[in-house]
C-alpha positions in Angstrom: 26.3 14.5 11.0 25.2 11.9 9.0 23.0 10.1 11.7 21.6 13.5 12.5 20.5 13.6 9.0 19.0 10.6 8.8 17.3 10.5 11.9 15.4 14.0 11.2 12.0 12.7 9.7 11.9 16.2 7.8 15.2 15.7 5.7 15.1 11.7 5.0 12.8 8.8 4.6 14.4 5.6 5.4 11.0 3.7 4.6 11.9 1.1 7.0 12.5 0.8 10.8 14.8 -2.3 9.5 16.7 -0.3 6.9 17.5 2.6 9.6 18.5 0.3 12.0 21.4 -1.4 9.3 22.3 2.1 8.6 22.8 3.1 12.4 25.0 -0.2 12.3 27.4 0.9 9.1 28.0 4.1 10.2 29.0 2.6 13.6 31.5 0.8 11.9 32.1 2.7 9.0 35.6 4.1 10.3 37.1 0.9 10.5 36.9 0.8 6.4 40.0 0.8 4.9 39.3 3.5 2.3 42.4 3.0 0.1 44.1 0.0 -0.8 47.5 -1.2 -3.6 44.9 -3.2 -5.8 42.0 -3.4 -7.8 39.9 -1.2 -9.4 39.6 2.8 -8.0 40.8 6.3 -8.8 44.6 6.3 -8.0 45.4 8.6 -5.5 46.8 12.3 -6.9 49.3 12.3 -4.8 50.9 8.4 -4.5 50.2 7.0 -7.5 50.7 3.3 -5.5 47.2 3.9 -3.7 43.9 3.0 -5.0 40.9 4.6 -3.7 38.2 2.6 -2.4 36.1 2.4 -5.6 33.0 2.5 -3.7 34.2 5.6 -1.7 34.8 6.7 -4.9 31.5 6.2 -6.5 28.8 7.2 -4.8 27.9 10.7 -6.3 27.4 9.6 -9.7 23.6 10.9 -9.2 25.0 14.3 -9.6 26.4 13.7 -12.6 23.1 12.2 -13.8 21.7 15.7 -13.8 23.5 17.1 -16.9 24.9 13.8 -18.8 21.8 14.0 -21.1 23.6 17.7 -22.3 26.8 16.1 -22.6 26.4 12.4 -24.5 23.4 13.3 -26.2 21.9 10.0 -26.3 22.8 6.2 -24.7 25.0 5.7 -27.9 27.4 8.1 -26.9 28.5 7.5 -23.3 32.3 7.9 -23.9 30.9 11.5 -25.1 32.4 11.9 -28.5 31.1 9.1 -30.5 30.0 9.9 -34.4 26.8 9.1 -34.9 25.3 11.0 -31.6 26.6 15.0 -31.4 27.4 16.3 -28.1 24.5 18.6 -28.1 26.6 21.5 -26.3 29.3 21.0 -28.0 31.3 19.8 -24.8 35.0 17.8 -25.5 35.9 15.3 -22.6 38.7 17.7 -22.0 37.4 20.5 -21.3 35.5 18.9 -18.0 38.2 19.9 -15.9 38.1 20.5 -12.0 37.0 23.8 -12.2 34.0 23.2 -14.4 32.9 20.9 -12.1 33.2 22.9 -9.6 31.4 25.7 -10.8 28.7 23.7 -12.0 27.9 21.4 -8.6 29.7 23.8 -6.1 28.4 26.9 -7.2 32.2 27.7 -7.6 33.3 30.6 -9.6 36.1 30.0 -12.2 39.6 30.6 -10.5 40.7 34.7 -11.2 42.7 34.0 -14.5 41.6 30.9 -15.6 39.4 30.0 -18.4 37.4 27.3 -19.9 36.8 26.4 -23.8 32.8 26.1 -22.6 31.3 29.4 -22.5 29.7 31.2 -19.5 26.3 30.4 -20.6 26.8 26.8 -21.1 28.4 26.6 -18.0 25.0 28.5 -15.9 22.7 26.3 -18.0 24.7 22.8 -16.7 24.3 24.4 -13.5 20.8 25.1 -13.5 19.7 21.8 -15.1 21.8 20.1 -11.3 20.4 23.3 -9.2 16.7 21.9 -10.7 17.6 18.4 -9.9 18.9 17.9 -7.0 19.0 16.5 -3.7 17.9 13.0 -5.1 14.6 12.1 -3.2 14.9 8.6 -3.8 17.6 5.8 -4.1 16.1 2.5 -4.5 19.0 -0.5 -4.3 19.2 -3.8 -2.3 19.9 -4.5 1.2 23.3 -5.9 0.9 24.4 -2.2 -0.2 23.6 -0.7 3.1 26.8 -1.2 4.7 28.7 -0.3 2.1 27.5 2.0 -1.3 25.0 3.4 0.5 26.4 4.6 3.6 29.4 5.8 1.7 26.3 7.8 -0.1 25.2 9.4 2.5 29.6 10.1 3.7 30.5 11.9 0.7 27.4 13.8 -0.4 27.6 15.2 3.8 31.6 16.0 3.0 31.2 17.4 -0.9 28.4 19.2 0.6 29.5 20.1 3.7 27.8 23.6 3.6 24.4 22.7 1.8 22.3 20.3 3.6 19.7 20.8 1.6 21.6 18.5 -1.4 21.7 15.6 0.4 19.9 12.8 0.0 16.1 12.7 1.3 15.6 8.7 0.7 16.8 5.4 0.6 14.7 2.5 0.0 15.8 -0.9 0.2 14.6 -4.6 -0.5 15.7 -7.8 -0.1 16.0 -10.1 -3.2 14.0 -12.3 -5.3 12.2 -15.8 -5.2 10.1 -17.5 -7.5 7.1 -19.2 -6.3 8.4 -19.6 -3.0 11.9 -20.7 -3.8 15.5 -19.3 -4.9 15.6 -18.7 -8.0 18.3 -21.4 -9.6 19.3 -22.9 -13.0 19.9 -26.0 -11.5 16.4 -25.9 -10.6 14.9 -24.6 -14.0 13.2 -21.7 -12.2 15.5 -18.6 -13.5 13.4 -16.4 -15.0 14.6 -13.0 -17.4 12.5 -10.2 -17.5 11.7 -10.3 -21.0 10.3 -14.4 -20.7 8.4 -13.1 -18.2 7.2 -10.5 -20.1 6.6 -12.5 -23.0 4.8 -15.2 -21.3 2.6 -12.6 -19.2 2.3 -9.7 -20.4 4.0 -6.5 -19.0 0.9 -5.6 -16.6 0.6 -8.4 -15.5 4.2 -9.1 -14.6 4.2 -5.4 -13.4 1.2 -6.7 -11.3 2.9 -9.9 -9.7 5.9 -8.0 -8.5 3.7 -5.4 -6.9 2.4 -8.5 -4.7 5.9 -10.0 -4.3 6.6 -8.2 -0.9 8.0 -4.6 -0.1 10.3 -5.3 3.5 13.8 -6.2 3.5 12.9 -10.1 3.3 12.9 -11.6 0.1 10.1 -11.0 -2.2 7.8 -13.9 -3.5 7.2 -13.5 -7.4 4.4 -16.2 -7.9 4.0 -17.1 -11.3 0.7 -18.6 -10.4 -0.4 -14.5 -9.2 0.9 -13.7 -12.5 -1.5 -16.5 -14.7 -4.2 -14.5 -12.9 -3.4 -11.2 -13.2 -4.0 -11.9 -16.9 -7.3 -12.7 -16.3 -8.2 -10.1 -13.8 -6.9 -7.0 -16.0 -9.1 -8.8 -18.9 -12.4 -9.7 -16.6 -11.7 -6.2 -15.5 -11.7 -4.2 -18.5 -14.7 -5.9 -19.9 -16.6 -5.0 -17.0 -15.6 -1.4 -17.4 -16.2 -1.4 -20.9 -19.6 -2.8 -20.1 -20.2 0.4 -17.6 -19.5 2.5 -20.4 -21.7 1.1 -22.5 -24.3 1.1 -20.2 -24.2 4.7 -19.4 -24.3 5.4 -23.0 -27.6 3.5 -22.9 -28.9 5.2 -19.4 -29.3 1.8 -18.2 -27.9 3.4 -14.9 -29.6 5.5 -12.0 -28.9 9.2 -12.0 -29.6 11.7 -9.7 -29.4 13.3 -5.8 -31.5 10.4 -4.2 -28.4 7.8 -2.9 -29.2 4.4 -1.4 -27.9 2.8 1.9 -25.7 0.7 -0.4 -25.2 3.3 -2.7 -23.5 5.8 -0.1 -21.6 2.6 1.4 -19.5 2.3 -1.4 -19.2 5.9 -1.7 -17.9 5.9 1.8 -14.9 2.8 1.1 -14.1 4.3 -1.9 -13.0 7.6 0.0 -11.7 4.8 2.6 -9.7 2.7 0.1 -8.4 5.7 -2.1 -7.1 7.4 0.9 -5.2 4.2 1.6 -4.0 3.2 -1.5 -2.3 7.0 -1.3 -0.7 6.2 2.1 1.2 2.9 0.7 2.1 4.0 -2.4 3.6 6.6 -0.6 5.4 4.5 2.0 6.6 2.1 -1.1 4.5 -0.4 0.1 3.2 -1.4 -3.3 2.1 -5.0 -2.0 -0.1 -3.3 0.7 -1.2 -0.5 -2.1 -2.6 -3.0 -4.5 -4.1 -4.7 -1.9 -6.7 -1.4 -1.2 -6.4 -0.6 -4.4 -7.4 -3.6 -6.5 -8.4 -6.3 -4.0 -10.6 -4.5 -1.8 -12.1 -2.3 -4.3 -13.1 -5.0 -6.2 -14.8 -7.0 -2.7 -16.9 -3.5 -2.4 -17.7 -3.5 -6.3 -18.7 -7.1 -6.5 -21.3 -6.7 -3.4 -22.7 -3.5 -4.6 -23.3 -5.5 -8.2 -24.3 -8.3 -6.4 -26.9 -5.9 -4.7 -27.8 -4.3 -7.7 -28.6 -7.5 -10.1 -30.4 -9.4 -7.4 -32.5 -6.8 -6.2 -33.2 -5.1 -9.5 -31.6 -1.9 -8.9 -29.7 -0.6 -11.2 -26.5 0.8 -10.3 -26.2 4.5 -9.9 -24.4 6.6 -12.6 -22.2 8.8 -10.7 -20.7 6.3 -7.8 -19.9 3.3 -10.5 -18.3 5.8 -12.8 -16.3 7.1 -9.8 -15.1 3.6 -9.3 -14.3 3.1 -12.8 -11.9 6.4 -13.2 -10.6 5.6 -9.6 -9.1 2.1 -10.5 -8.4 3.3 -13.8 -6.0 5.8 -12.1 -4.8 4.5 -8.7 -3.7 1.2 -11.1 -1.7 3.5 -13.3 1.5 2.8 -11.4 0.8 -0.9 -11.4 -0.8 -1.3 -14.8 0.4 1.2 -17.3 -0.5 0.0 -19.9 -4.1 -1.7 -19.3 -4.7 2.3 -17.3 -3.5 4.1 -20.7 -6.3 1.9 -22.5 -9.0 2.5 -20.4 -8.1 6.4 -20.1 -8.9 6.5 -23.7 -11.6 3.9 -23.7 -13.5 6.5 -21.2 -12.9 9.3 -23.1 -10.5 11.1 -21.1 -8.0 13.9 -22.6 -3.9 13.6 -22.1 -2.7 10.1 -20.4 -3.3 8.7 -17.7 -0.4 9.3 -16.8 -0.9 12.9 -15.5 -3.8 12.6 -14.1 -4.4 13.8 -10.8 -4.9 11.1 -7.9 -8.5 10.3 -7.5 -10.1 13.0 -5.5 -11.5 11.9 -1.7 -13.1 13.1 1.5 -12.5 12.1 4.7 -14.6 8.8 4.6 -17.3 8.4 7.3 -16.1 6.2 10.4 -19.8 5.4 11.2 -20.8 4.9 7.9 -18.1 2.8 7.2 -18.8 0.4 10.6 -22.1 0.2 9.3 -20.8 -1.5 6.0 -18.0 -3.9 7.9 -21.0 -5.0 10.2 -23.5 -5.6 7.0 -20.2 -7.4 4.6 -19.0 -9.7 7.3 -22.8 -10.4 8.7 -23.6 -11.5 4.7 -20.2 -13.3 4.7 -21.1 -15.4 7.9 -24.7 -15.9 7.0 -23.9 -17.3 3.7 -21.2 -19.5 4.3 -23.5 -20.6 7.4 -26.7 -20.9 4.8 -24.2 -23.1 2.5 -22.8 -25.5 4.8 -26.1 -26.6 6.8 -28.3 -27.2 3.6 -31.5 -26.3 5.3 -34.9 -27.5 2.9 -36.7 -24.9 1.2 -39.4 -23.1 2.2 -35.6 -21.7 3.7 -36.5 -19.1 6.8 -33.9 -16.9 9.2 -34.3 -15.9 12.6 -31.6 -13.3 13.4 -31.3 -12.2 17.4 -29.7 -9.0 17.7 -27.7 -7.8 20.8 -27.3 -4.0 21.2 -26.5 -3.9 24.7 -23.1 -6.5 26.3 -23.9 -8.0 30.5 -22.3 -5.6 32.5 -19.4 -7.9 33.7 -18.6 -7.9 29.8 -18.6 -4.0 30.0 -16.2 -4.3 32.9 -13.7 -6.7 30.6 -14.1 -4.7 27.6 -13.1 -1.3 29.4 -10.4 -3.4 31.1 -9.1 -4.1 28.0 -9.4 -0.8 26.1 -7.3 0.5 29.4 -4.5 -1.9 27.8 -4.5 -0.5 24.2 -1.3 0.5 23.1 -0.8 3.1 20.7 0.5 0.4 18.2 -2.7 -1.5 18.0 -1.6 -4.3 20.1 -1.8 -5.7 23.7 0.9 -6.4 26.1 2.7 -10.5 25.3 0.8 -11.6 28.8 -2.5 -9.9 28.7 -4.5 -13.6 29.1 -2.1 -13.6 32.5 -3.2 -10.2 33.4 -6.8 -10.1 32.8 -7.2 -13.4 34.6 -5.0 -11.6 37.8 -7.7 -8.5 37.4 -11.0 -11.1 36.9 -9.5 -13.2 40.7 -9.2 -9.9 42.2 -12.9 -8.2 41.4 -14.9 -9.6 44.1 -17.8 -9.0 41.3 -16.5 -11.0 38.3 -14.8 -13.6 40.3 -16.9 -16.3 40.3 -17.6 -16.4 36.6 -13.9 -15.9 35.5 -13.9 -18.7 33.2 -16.5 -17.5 31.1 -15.1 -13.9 31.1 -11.7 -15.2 30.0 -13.0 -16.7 27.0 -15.2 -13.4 26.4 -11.9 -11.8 26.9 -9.6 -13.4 24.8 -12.7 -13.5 22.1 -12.5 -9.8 22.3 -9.4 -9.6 22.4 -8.4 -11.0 18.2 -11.5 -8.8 17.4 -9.7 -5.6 18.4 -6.6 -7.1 16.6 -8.5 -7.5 13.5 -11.0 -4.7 13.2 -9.0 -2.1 15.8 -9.9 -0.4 18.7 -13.7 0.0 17.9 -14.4 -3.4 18.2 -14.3 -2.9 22.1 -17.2 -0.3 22.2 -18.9 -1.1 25.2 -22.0 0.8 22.7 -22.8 0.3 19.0 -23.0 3.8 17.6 -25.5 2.8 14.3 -28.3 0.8 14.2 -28.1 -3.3 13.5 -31.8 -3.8 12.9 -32.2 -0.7 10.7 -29.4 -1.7 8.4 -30.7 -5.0 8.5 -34.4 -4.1 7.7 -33.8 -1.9 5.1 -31.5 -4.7 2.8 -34.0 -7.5 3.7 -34.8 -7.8 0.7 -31.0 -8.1 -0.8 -30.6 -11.1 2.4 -33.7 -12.6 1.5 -32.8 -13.0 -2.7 -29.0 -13.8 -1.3 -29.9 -17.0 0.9 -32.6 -17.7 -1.0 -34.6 -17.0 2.1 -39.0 -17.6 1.8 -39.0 -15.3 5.3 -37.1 -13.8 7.7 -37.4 -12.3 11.5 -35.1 -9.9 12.7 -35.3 -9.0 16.6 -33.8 -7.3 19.2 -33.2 -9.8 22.2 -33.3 -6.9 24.9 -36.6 -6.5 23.5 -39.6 -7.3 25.9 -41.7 -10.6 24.2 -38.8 -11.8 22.3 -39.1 -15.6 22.0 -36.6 -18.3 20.0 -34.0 -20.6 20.8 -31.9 -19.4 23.6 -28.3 -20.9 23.2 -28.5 -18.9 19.7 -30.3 -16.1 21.0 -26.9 -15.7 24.1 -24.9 -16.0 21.4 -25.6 -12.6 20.1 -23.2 -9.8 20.9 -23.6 -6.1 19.7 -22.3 -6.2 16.1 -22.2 -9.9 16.0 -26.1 -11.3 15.3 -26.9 -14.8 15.8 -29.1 -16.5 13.7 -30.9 -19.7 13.1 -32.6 -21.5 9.9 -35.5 -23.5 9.8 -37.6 -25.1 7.6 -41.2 -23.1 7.3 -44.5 -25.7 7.9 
C-alpha cells in the first residue's frame, strides 16, 4: 500500500529519483524492524507493561497534532498545556484529551453511546475542523538519514491510522543531505562551525538566506560558501540602488514609453517570460539552487546587456519592459530575500507585502525569438573576448562571414545525430563509436570521415549545451538581419571604426578563406584588421 502511494505521481512528490529509490529500499526491509523493545525511551505497551514501543514507530503522526496545538497551549510558553501565564484559549485540561476525543477529532469518530467528555460538542467540531482544514501535510522536509527510519515509519502509520482515507496521507517528502562550509565538514577542531545567528550577524539574513539557496538541493551535501555570502551582500545592495535609480528615473520620464518595441527591447521581453517561467518550475521542484540561478543570475546577464545596449547606444530604456524586470525580481526573490523584497515592494509603491503577491505574470516566451537572442549574446560574448585578447590597432575593423546553409555531408551527420536523441537530452555512452561505424559504411562520407568525426563530436557538446535545436540542419531567423540592425551597438562595443557583415553562400563574397570555412549557421566567423 504504501509503495502504491508513493509511486502514484498524483498522490506524492518524492522530489527526487534518489529519495524514492531509498524509500523503495526501507520499505523492503522495513519488516525486519524490531518495533518493540525492554529499553529506552517509547510508549509502554497497554497491555505488557515490560515492552517499549519503538519510539520512532511511535512518533511519526505528530503533524496531526500540529493542526490544533495552537487551540490547546495557546502560545510556545505553554507546551505542557496548563502553565500560568499563557491561558488555554479553549479552556481544554490535559485530562480531558482522552482516546475518544481524539478519536472524534482525527477519526471523525463519534463519542461512544454513553460516554461524555468535559469539552463541549462545539469545541470538539471546531478542533475537528481546524485538522479537516489542515490536513494531508503536503510537505515534510527532513534529512536523508531519516528515510529508512522516521520517514518510512511516516508514511506506515499515517497508511494504518488512516486505513480508510487515502486522501490524509502524506503528498511529500523532501530530503537533503547535510551541510559543508566552504567546501569542507563543518568542525570545531577546524574553526569552521558556524550558528545560524553568527551567520546572521556577520551577513545579514538575505544574504545568508541567499548563500543557502546556492548551497545545493540533491541528497549530497550542500556547499554553504561564505565567500557567496560576502557577495550576496553586495549584490542585494548594487541591486537595490539600481532599482531605486529606475524609479527615479521614471519619475523623471528619462525612460521610453509607448507601443513602438525595439529588437532588443522585445528580446528581453521574450527571457523574461523564458526565465520567470523557469524560476516557477524549480521553486516548485525545491530546487532553489537552480531557481536562483534563472531567477537572479540570468536575469541579471539579460539586464546588464540590455543597459549595456541602452547607455552605449543612447537609447534609453523603455518604461514598461525595465519596470517589468524591476517588480519581477522584486517578487520571484521574495522567497530568497524577504526582507530586501519587502523593501523594494514599498520602495515601488506597491500596496500589501510582497509577500502575497501574485507570481510575476508570463506568456509562453517565443522559441524563435529567444534563438535569435542566444545567437546575438554568445556571438557578442565570443567577439569581445576575441576583440580583447588579440589587441588589434585602431582604426579597429570586423569582417564577420556568415554561414546559413551546412555541406551536405554535414547535413547527413547532423540528421544522423538527431536520429540518436534521446528523450533525456543525451546521446548513447558510445556515440563517437557509432557515428564513426555509420561515416565507414556510407560509401558517400567515407573518404572524408575524419573531418566529419570532428564535425560530429563538435556538434555533438553543442546539442548538450544548447539542446536539440542546435542540430537544425536550417536556421529558422535571420543572422545578418539581427546582425545589421545592432551594428551600431557591435561597433560602440569593440570599439569598431567599420564593419562588414556577409553571407559566404553569397555570389562575390571575397576574404580570408580559413576564417570564412570556419563559419557554420549560427556560429559567424570573423576577422579584425587594422583599416589603411
Amino acid at each position: 500500500v504504501v509503495l502504491d502511494h508513493i509511486h502514484n505521481t498524483t498522490c506524492f512528490n518524492g522530489y527526487n529519483a534518489s529519495v524514492m529509490d531509498s524509500f523503495e529500499k526501507a520499505i523492503d526491509w522495513l519488516k525486519e524492524w524490531a518495533c518493540s523493545r525492554e529499553f529506552g525511551l517509547g510508549t509502554q505497551l497497554p497491555w505488557d507493561r515490560k515492552w517499549v514501543i519503538d519510539s520512532l514507530s511511535d512518533s511519526t503522526v505528530y503533524m496531526a497534532y500540529y493542526t490544533i496545538a495552537h487551540l490547546l497551549h495557546g502560545s510556545p510558553e505553554n507546551l505542557s498545556g496548563v502553565s500560568e501565564q499563557s491561558t488555554n484559549p479553549l479552556g481544554i485540561k490535559p485530562e480531558d484529551l482522552t482516546d475518544e476525543v481524539f478519536d472524534y477529532i482525527f477519526l471523525k469518530q463519534a463519542l461512544p453511546d454513553g460516554s461524555s467528555s468535559s469539552i463541549p460538542l462545539d469545541t470538539l467540531d471546531r478542533l475537528r475542523k481546524e485538522f479537516e482544514y489542515w490536513y494531508p501535510m503536503d510537505l515534510r522536509v527532513s534529512a536523508k538519514d531519516l528515510i529508512p527510519n522516521h520517514l518510512t515509519m511516516c508514511l506506515y502509520n499515517h497508511t494504518e491510522i488512516w486505513k480508510d482515507r487515502p486522501e490524509l496521507w502524506p503528498r511529500g517528502i523532501y530530503c537533503n543531505g547535510h551541510i559543508m562550509v566552504d567546501a569542507e565538514k563543518m568542525s570545531k577542531s577546524k574553526g569552521n562551525f558556524l550558528m545560524l545567528l553568527e551567520t546572521v550577524e556577520d551577513f545579514s539574513a538575505d544574504a545568508t538566506r541567499f548563500a543557502l539557496a546556492d548551497a545545493g538541493d540533491s541528497l549530497e551535501d550542500a556547499n554553504f560558501d561564505r565567500s557567496v555570502a560576502n557577495q550576496a551582500v553586495t549584490y542585494l545592495f548594487c541591486e537595490e540602488e539600481w532599482l531605486r535609480s529606475v524609479l527615479v528615473d521614471c519619475k523623471e520620464g528619462k525612460l521610453r514609453e509607448g507601443e513602438e518595441l525595439l529588437f532588443m527591447d522585445k528580446v528581453f521581453d521574450n527571457e523574461m517570460d523564458y526565465l520567470i517561467e523557469a524560476t516557477h518550475v524549480e521553486f516548485s521542484r525545491m530546487c532553489f539552487r537552480d531557481g536562483i540561478h534563472r531567477c537572479w543570475f540570468d536575469m541579471m546577464i539579460t539586464r546588464d546587456l540590455y543597459r549595456d545596449w541602452s547607455v552605449r547606444c543612447g537609447i534609453p530604456m523603455h518604461r514598461k519592459v525595465v519596470t517589468r524586470f524591476a517588480e519581477a525580481i522584486i517578487v520571484m526573490m521574495q522567497p530568497i530575500c524577504p526582507h530586501w523584497s519587502e523593501n523594494l515592494w514599498e520602495i515601488y509603491g506597491r500596496q500589501g507585502t510582497v509577500c502575497d503577491a501574485s507570481w510575476p505574470a508570463f506568456e509562453p516566451y517565443r522559441r524563435t525569438l529567444r534563438k535569435e537572442y542566444i545567437f546575438f549574446r554568445d556571438f557578442l560574448k565570443t567577439i569581445r573576448l576575441s576583440s580583447i585578447k588579440l589587441k588589434v590597432a585602431s582604426p579597429k575593423h570586423v569582417t564577420i562571414y556568415l554561414a546559413t546553409l551546412y555541406e551536405p555531408k554535414k547535413i547527413e551527420v547532423l540528421k544522423y545525430l538527431q536520429s540518436l536523441w534521446t528523450e533525456d537530452g543525451t546521446f548513447p555512452a558510445d556515440l563517437l563509436k557509432q557515428m564513426k561505424s555509420f561515416l565507414e559504411s556510407e560509401p558517400s562520407l567515407q573518404a572524408d570521415t575524419k573531418s566529419l568525426m570532428q564535425f560530429g563530436a563538435f556538434m555533438k557538446d553543442e546539442a548538450i549545451e544548447r539542446g536539440i535545436d542546435a542540430l537544425a540542419t536550417e536556421l529558422p531567423f535571420n543572422q545578418k538581419a539581427i546582425l545589421e540592425e545592432n551594428s551600431n551597438y557591435l561597433m560602440k562595443a569593440l570599439d569598431l571604426a567599420g564593419i562588414t557583415i556577409y553571407n559566404i553562400e553569397d555570389a562575390g563574397v571575397t576574404g580570408e578563406k580559413k576564417k570564412m570555412d570556419l563559419a557554420v549557421p549560427g556560429k559567424p566567423s570573423f576577422n579584425f584588421y587594422t583599416a589603411k
